[in-house]
N, C-alpha and C positions, 0 to 999 in steps of 0.2 A: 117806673123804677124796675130795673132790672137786676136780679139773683143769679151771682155765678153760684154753681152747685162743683164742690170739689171731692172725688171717689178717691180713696186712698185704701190702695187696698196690702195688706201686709204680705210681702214674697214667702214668709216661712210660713205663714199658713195656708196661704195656695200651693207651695209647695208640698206641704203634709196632709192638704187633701189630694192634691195626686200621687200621693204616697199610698193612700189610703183605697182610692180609687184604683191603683193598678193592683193591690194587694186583693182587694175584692173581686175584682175580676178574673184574677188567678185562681183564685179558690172557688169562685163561679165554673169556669172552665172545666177545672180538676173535679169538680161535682159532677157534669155533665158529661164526661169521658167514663165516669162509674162505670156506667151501666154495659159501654161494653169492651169492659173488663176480658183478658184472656183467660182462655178456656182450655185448660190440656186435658187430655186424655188422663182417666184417672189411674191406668190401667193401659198394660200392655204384655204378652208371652208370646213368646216368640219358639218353632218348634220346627224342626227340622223332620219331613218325612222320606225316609230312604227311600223306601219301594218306588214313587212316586218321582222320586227327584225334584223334593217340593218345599219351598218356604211357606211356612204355615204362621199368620199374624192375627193372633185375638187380641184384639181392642176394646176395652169397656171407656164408653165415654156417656154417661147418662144426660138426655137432654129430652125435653119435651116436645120437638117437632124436629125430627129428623131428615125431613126435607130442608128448613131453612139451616139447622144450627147440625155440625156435622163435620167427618173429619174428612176437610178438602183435598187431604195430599198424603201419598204414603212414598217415602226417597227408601229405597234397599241399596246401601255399600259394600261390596265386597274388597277387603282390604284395603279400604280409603274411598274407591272410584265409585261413583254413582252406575248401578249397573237396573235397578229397576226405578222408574219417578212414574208415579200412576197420579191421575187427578182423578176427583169424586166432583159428583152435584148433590150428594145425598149419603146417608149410611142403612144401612140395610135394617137397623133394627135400634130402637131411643136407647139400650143398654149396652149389651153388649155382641160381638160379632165379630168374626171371622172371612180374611181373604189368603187367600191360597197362588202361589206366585211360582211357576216352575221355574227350576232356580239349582242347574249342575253346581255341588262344591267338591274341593280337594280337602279330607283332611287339615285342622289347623285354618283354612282360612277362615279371619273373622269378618263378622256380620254387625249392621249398625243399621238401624230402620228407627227411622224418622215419623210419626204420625203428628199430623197438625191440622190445628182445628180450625174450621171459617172463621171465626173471633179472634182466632190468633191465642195465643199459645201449642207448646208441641210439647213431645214425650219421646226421648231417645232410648233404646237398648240396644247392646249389643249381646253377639255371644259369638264364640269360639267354634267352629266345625269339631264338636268332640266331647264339649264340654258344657257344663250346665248356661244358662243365661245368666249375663253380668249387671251389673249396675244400670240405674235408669239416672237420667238426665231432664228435668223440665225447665223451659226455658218458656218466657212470658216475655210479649211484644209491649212494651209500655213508651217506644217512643212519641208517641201522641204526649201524653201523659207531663212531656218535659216542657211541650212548647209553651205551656204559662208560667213557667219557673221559669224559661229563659226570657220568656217577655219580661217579667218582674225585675228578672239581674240586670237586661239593659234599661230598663227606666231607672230603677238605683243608680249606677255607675252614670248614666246621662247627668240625673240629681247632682250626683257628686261632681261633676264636673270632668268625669275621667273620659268621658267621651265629646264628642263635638257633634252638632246638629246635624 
């Protein structure tokens, strides 16, 4: 005597465990991206030495090992143009610290210095040949950060039917 065995298996609840499945996974992902997290500089001044003919940039970026974690890149703009892009392996000191960049200005021309850290994040100032230092700018790299929310919206929209295999 032989037994057919019949699997029936329901589409909307395999389908809501892979609902569930690619939602886990997302927030798995987005867990795992934490840790590294962008890092800007918490602190930046910026000072102009006459005598010297010199851009003067103190940095405080506090971190525990200044060889690995540390501010990779300093860009200096003089009125838009990239006129100074230095690259670091290291920072001189886990707090804070000073580089010094000889650097002719006219009067009026402004200044824009970029410091950005191995981890990603950076710290913008400018200032004015004349005038006190202006405003800062931090900006954080998080596009890692989107790739499982855009996994998640094409497995939805697949779901739904709005896409094709």
């Amino acid at each position: 005597m032989m037994m057919e065995l019949h699997i029936h298996t329901d589409r909307r609840a395999v389908s809501r465990n892979l609902v569930i499945l690619g939602i886990a996974l997302a927030v798995l992902s987005a867990l795992a991206i934490l840790p590294v997290a962008a890092n800007p500089p918490a602190d930046m001044t910026l000072a102009y030495d006459d005598d010297q003919n010199a851009l003067v940039v103190t940095i405080t970026h506090p971190v525990a090992d200044p060889e690995n974690h540390y501010i990779k890149n300093i860009e200096v703009k003089r009125n838009g143009v990239v006129a100074i892009e230095s690259l670091y392996t290291g920072q001189p000191s886990s707090t804070s610290f000073s580089y010094t960049y000889p650097f002719p200005v006219q009067p009026g021309d402004e200044i824009d210095v970029t410091a950005s850290c191995i981890l990603g994040g950076s710290l913008t100032k400018q200032m004015t040949i004349g005038e006190a230092t202006t405003a800062a700018v931090q900006t954080q790299k998080a596009t890692a950060g989107m790739i499982p929310i855009l996994g998640l919206a094409i497995l939805l929209l697949y779901k739904k039917g709005k896409m094709s295999p």
